[in-house]
C-alpha positions as CSV (number, residue, x, y, z in Angstrom):
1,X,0.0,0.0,0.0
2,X,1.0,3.3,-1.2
3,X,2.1,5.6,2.2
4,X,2.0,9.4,0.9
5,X,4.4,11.5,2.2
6,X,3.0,14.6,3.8
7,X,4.7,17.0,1.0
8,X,3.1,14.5,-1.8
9,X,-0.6,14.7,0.5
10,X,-0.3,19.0,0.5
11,X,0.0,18.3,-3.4
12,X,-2.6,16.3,-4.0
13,X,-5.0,18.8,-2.3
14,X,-3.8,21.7,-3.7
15,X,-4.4,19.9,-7.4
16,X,-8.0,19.7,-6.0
17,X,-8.7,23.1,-4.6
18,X,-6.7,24.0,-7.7
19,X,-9.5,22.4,-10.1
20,X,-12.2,23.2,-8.0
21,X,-11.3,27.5,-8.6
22,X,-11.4,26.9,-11.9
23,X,-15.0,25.0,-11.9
24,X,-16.4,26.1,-8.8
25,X,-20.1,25.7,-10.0
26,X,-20.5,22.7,-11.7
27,X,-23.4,22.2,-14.1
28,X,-26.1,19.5,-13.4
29,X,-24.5,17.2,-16.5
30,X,-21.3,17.0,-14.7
31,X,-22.2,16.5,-11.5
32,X,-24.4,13.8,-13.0
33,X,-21.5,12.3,-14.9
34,X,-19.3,12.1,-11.5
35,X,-22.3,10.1,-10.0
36,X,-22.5,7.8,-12.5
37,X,-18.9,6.9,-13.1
38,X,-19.5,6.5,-8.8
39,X,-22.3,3.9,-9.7
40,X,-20.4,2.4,-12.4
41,X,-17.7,1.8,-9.8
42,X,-20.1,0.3,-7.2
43,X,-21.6,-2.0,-10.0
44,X,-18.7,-3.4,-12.0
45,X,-16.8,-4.4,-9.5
46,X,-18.8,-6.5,-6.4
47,X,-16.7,-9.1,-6.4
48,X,-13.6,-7.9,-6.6
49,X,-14.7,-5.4,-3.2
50,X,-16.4,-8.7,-1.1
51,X,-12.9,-10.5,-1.7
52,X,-10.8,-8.0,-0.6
53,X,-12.9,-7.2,2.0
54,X,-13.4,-10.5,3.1
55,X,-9.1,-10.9,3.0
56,X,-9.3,-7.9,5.5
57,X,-11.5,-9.7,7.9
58,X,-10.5,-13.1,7.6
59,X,-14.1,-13.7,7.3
60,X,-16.3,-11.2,6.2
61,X,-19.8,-12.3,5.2
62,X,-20.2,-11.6,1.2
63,X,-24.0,-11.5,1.5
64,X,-23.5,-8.8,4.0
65,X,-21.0,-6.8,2.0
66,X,-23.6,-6.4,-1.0
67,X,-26.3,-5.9,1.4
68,X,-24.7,-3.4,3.9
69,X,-22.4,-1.7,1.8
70,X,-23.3,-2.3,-2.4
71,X,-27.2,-1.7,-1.9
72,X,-27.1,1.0,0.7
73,X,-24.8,3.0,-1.5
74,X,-26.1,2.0,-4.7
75,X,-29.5,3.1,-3.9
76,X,-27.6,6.4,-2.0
77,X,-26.2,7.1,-5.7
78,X,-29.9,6.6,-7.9
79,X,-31.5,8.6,-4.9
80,X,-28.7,11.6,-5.6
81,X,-29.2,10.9,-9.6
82,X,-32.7,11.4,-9.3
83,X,-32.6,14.7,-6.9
84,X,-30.3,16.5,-8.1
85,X,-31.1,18.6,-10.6
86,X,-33.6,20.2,-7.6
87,X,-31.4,20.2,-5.1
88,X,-28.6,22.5,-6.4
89,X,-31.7,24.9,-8.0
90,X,-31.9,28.6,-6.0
91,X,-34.9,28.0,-3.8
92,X,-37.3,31.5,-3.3
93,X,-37.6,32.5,0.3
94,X,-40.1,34.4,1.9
95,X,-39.2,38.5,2.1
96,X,-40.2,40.4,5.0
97,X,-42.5,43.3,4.4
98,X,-40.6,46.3,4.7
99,X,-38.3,45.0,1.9
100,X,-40.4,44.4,-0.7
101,X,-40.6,44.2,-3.5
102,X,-37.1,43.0,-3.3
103,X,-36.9,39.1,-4.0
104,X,-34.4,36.6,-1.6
105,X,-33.2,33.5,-2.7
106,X,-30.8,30.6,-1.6
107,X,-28.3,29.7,-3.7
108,X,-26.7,26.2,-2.8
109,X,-22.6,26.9,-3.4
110,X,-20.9,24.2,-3.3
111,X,-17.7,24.4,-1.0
112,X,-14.8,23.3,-2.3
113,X,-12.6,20.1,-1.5
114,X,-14.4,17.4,1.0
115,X,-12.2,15.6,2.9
116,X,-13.3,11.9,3.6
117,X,-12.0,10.4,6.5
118,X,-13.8,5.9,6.7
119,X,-13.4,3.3,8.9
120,X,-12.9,-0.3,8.4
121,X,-15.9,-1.9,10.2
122,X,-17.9,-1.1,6.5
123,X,-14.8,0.4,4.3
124,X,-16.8,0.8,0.6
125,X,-20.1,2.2,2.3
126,X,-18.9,5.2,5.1
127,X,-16.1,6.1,1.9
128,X,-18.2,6.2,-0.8
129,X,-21.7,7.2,0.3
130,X,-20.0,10.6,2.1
131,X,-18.6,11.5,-1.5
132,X,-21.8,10.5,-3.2
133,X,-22.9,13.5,-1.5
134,X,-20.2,15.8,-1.5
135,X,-19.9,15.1,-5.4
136,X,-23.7,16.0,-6.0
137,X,-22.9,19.1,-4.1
138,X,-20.6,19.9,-6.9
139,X,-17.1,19.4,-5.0
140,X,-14.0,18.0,-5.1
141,X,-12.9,14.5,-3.1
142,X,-9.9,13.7,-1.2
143,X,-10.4,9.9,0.7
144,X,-8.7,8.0,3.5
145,X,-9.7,4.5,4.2
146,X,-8.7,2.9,7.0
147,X,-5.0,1.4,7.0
148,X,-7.3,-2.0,9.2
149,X,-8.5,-2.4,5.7
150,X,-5.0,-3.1,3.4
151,X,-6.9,-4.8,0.7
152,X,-9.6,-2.7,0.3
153,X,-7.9,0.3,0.9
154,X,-5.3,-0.2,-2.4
155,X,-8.5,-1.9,-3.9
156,X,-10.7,1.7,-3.4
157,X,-7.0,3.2,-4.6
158,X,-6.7,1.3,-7.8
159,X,-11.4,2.0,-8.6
160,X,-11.1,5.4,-8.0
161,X,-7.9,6.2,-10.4
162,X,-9.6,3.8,-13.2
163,X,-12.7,5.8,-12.9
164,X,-12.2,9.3,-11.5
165,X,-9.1,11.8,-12.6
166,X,-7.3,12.7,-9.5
167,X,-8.4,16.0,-9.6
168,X,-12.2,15.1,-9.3
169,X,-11.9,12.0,-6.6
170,X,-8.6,11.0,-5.5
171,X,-8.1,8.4,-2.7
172,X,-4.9,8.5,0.3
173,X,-3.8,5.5,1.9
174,X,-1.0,5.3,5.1
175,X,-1.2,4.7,8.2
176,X,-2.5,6.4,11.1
177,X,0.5,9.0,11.2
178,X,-0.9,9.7,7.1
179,X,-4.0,9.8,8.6
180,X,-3.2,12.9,11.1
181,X,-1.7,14.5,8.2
182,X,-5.0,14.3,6.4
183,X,-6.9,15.5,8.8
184,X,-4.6,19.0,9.8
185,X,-5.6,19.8,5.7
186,X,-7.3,23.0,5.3
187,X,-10.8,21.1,3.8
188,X,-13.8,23.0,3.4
189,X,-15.6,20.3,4.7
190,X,-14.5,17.0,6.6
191,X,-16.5,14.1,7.5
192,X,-14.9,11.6,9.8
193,X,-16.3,8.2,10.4
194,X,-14.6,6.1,13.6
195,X,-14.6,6.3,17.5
196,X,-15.4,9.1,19.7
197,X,-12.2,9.2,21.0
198,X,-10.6,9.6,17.8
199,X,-13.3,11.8,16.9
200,X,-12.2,14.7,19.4
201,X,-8.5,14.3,18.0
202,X,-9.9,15.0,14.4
203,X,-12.3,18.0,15.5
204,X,-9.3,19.5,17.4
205,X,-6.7,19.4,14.6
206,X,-9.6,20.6,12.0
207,X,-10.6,23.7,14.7
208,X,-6.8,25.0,14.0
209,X,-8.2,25.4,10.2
210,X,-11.6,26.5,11.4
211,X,-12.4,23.4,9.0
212,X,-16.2,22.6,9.8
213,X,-16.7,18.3,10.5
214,X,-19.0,16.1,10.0
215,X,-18.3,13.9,12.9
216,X,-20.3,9.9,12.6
217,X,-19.2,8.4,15.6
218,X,-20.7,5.3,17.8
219,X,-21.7,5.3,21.6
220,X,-23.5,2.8,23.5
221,X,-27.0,2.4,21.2
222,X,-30.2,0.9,23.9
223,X,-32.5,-1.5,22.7
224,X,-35.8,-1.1,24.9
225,X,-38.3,-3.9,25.1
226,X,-41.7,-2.5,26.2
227,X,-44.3,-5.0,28.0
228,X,-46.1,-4.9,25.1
229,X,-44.1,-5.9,22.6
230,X,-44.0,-9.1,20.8
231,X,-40.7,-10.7,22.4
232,X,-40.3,-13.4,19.5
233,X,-40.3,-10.7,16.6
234,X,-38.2,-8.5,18.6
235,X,-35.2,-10.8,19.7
236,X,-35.0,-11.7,16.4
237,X,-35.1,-8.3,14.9
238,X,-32.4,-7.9,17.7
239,X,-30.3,-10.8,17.0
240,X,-29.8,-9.8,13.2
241,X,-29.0,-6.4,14.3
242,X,-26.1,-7.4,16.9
243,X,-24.9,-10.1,14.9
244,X,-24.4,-8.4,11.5
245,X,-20.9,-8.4,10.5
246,X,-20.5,-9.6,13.8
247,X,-21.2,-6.6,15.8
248,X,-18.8,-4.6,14.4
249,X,-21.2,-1.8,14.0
250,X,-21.6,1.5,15.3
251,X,-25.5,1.4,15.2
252,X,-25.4,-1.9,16.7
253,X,-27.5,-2.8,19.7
254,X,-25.0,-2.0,22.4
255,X,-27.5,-3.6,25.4
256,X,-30.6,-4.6,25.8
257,X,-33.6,-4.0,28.5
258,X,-36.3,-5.6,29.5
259,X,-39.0,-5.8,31.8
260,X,-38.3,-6.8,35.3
261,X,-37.8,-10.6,35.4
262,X,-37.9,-11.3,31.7
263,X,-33.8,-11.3,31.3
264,X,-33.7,-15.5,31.2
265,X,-36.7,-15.6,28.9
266,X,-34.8,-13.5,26.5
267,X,-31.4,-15.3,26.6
268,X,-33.4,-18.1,26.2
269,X,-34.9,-16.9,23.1
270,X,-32.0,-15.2,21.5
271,X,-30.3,-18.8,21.7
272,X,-32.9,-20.3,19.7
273,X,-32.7,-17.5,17.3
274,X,-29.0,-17.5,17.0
275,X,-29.0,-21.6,16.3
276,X,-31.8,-20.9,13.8
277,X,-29.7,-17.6,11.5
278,X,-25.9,-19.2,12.5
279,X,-26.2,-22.7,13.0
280,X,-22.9,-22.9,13.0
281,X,-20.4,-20.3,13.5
282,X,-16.5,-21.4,12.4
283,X,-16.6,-22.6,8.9
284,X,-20.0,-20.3,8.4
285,X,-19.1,-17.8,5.6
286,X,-22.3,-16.0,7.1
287,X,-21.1,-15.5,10.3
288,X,-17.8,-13.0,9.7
289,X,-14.9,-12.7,12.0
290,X,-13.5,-9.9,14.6
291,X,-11.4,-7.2,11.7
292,X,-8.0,-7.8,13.9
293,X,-6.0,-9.9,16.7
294,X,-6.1,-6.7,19.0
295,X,-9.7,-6.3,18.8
296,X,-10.9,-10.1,19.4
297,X,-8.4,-9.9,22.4
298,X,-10.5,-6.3,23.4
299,X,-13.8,-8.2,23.4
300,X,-12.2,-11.3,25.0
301,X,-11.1,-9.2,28.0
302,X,-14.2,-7.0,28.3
303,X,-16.0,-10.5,29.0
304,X,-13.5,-12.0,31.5
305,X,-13.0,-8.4,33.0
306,X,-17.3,-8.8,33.6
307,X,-17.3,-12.1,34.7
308,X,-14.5,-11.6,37.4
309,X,-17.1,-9.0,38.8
310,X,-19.8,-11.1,39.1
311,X,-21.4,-10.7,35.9
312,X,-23.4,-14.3,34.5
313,X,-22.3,-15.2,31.0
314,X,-24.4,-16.7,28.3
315,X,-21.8,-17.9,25.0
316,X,-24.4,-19.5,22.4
317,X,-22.2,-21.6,20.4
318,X,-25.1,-23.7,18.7
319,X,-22.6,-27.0,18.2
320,X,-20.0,-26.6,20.4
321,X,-16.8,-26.0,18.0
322,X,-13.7,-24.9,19.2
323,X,-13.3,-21.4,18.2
324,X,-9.5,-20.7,17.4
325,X,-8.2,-17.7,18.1
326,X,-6.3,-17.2,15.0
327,X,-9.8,-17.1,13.0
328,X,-11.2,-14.7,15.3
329,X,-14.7,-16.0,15.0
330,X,-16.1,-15.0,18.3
331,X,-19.2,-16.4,19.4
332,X,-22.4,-14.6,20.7
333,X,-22.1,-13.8,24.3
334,X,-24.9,-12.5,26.6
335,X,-24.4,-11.1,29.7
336,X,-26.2,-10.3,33.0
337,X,-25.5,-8.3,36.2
338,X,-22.2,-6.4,34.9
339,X,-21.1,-4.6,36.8
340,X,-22.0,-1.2,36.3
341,X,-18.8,0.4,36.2
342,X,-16.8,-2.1,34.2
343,X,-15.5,-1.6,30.7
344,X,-18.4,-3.7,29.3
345,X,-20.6,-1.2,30.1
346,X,-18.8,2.2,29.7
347,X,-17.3,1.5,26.1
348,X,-18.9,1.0,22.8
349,X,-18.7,-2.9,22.4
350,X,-18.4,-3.2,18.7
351,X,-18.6,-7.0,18.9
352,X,-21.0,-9.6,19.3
353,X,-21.2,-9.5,23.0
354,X,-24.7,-8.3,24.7
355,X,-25.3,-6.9,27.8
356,X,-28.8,-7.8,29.1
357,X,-30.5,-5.4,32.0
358,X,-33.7,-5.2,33.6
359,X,-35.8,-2.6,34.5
360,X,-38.9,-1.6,36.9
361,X,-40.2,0.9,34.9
362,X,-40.1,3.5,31.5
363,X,-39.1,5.9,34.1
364,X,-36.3,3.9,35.1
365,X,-35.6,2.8,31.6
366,X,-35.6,6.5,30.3
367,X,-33.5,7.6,33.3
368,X,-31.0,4.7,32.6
369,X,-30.3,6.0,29.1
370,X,-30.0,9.8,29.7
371,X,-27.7,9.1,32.6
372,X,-25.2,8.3,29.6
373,X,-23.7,9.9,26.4
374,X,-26.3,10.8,23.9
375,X,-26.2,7.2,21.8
376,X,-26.1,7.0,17.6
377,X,-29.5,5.1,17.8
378,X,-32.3,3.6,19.6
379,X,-34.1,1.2,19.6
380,X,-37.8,0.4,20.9
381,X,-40.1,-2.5,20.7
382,X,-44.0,-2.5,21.4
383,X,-47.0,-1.4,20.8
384,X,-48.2,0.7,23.3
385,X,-48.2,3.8,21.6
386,X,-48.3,6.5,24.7
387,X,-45.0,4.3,25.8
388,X,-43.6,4.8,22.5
389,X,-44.1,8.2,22.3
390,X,-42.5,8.9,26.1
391,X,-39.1,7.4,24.9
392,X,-39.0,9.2,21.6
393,X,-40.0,12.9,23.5
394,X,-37.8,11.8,26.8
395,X,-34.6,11.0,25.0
396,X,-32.1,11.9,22.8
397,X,-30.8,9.8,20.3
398,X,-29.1,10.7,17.1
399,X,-31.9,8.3,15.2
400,X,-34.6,5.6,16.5
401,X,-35.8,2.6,14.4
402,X,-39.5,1.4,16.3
403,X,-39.9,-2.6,16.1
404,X,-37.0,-3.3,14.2
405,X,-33.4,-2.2,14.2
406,X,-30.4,-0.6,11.9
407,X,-33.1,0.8,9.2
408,X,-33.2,4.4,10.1
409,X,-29.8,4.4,8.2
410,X,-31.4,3.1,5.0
411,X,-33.1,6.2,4.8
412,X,-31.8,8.4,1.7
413,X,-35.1,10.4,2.5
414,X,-34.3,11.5,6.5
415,X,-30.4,12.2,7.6
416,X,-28.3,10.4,9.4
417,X,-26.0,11.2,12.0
418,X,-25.4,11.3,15.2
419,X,-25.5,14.0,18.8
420,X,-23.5,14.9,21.5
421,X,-20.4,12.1,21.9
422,X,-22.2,10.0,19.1
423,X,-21.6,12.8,16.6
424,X,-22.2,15.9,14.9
425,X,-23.6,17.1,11.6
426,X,-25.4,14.8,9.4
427,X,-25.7,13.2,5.9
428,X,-27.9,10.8,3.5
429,X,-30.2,12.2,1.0
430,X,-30.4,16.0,0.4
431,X,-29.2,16.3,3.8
432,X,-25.9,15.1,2.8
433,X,-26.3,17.6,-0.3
434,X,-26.9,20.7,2.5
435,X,-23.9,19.3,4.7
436,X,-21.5,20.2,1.6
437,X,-23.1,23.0,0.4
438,X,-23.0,26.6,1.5
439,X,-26.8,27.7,1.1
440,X,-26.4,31.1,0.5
441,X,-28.8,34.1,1.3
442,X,-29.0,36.4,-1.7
443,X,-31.1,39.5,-1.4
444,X,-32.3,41.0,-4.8
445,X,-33.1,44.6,-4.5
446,X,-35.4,45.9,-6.9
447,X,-35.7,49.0,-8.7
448,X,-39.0,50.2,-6.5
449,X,-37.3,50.5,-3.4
450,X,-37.6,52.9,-0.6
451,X,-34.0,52.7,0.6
452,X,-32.9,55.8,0.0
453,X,-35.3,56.9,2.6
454,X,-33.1,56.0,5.5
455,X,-30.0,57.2,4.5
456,X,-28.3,60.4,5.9
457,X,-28.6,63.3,6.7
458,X,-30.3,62.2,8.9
459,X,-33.9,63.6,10.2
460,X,-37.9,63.9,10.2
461,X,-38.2,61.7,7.5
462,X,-35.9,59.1,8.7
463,X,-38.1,59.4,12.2
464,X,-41.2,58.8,10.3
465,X,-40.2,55.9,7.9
466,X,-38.8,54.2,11.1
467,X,-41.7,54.8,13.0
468,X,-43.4,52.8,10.2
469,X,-41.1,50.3,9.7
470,X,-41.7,49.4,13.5
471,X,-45.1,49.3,13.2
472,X,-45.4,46.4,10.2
473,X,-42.6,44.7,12.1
């Protein structure tokens, strides 16, 4: 893998802000072009992205690549296709009365070079869906996938060169000290996608530019089971949720509660739901493995560190197979009474490990949940709908899916993104258009105008036009 040097990186932006002043509007056939030599990308080359994703992981489910990643941005790029046009039109606004007849308008300008920073828990998805956006917003592109990633990484490298010129999309791959370097560019825009912890170091280093972020970041996302929900449906809406690419994601379920006294009903349950999707787990292509040795051993020790505090441990390993841990298959783990101040329960899991906790009441639940960072997304089940609406006023989330879970990120009609420590700033959709646009205010004055009125010197007739003015304001 290619490792820019930081005089090489400075280069390659400077050919994009560069290209970007001398096209700084773009019309709506080349910014349609742009996103169709993104689609062809996404299209033409499936397999070639689940293999070399699947070489990152060890094990990385290709049903769940093309469903996670290839649909979700392919329909991401028809939904941007299709808009558009619309989108980058000057919209009319409203004009207050004592300025007519002059006209405003909002002009969407787009900003200049986007800087895209993507993790490696869904590397083709959180790269390419961020520039789907910043490319219909007419700008420039400058990527860096995670160095987790190796094969994808050069693989996103090589697809982007083939279809972009570098100008127009170009991608940066290094490791994390290429990755700090990235982020101290002066971008107009930059959208990182990782950890909160790395998320701070990235707003602090774009602040010295007064670069604005987009910052997608993770948290510990509740799953709520109300009495009245249909426990069957739910755990196994709940059990596909955790479980895809084996937890590793940042909307994931991060625990569970339930009703007081329900806890072994639902391990129960989400055994016989895990034996029914994975019925086996080592040799199952469906089932993928933990992205790297150091974090397997992180989930390993956030379950020993739990059980050493008392905490009772469910593993649902439906036939028993020795789980190396060289293939970093970890198997589903459920756990009860953590302790509430262990690691298990203060960091973002990002594996397939559960924490199960009861509670006495919504009031408790709710209280539970804004004791703690503001999460990426919640999730509720039930139908009781006065219940439903008490969680969705009472707390703060940075998107909810009701009855089901992940789906709110499918959305190319409603943004995504997250609050507080799960992120600021948001994209998807024409949301994602807005984030890497400048909307701006244009006042057209017109020829009618009663201006001149307030201008110096000064006097009766400014008194009396004012004295108006205040009255039909």
């Amino acid at each position: 893998m290619l490792h820019v040097k930081p005089d090489l990186l400075r280069e390659r932006f400077d050919m994009q802000r560069r290209a970007f002043a001398a096209e700084p509007f773009p019309s709506l056939a080349v910014r349609k072009d742009r996103l169709k030599r993104l689609q062809a990308l996404t299209e033409n080359h499936e397999q070639a992205i689940c293999e070399a994703i699947d070489a990152d992981f060890g094990s990385r489910s290709a049903h769940e690549t093309r469903f996670a990643e290839l649909f979700v941005v392919r329909a991401g790029i028809n939904h941007a296709l299709s808009h558009v046009g619309s989108w980058m039109r000057a919209r009319s606004v409203a004009t207050s009365l004592p300025f007519l007849p002059g006209k405003n308008r909002l002009v969407p300008q787009p900003l200049g070079v986007v800087g895209v920073v993507s993790p490696w828990n869904y590397p083709f998805q959180l790269a390419v869906a961020p520039a789907t956006a910043a490319l219909a917003a007419g700008n420039r592109v400058l990527m860096k996938p995670s160095e987790l990633t190796p094969s994808f990484s050069a693989l996103l490298a090589d697809l982007v060169a083939e279809h972009f010129a570098p100008e127009e999309v170009d991608v940066i791959t290094g490791d994390a000290e290429t990755g700090k370097a990235f982020v101290s560019l002066p971008f107009d825009h930059l959208i990182f996608t990782g950890s909160t912890s790395v998320g701070r170091q990235v707003a602090l280093a774009a602040a010295a530019n007064l670069t604005p972020v987009t910052l997608e970041l993770g948290g510990k996302s509740p799953a709520i089971l109300d009495p009245s929900c249909d426990m069957d449906a739910a755990v196994r809406s709940i059990v596909f949720g955790k479980l895809l690419n084996a937890g590793q994601t940042c909307i994931a379920p991060d625990y569970i509660m339930v009703p007081q006294g329900q806890a072994s009903a639902l391990t129960k349950r989400f055994a016989e739901t895990v034996r029914t999707l994975y019925p086996t787990l080592k040799a199952n292509t469906d089932y993928s493995s933990i992205v790297s040795d150091r974090h397997y051993q992180r989930l390993k020790s956030l379950v020993e560190e739990a059980v050493a505090g008392g905490a009772i441990v469910t593993e649902v390993n439906p036939t028993n197979e020795t789980l190396p841990a060289e293939g970093r298959k970890f198997a589903p783990t459920l756990v009860q009474n953590a302790p509430e101040n262990s690691r298990l329960m203060q960091e973002e899991i990002f594996g397939p490990v559960l924490p199960i906790l009861e509670y006495a009441s919504l009031d408790d639940a709710i209280g539970y949940v804004n004791q703690r960072d503001r999460p990426l997304a919640l999730y509720w089940f039930g139908t009781d709908s006065a219940a439903r609406e008490r969680v969705l006023h009472e707390t703060v989330a940075g998107g909810v899916t009701i009855n089901d879970c992940l789906l709110h990120i499918a959305q190319e009609r409603q943004p995504f993104g997250g609050v507080g420590a799960s992120g600021t700033g948001a994209y998807h959709g024409e949301w994602g258009f807005r984030t890497f646009s400048k909307e701006k205010p244009v006042f057209l004055q017109s020829r009618f105008n009663g201006g001149a009125l307030l201008h110096p010197p000064y006097g009766a007739m400014f008194e009396r036009v004012l004295k108006m003015l205040r009255l039909v304001t």
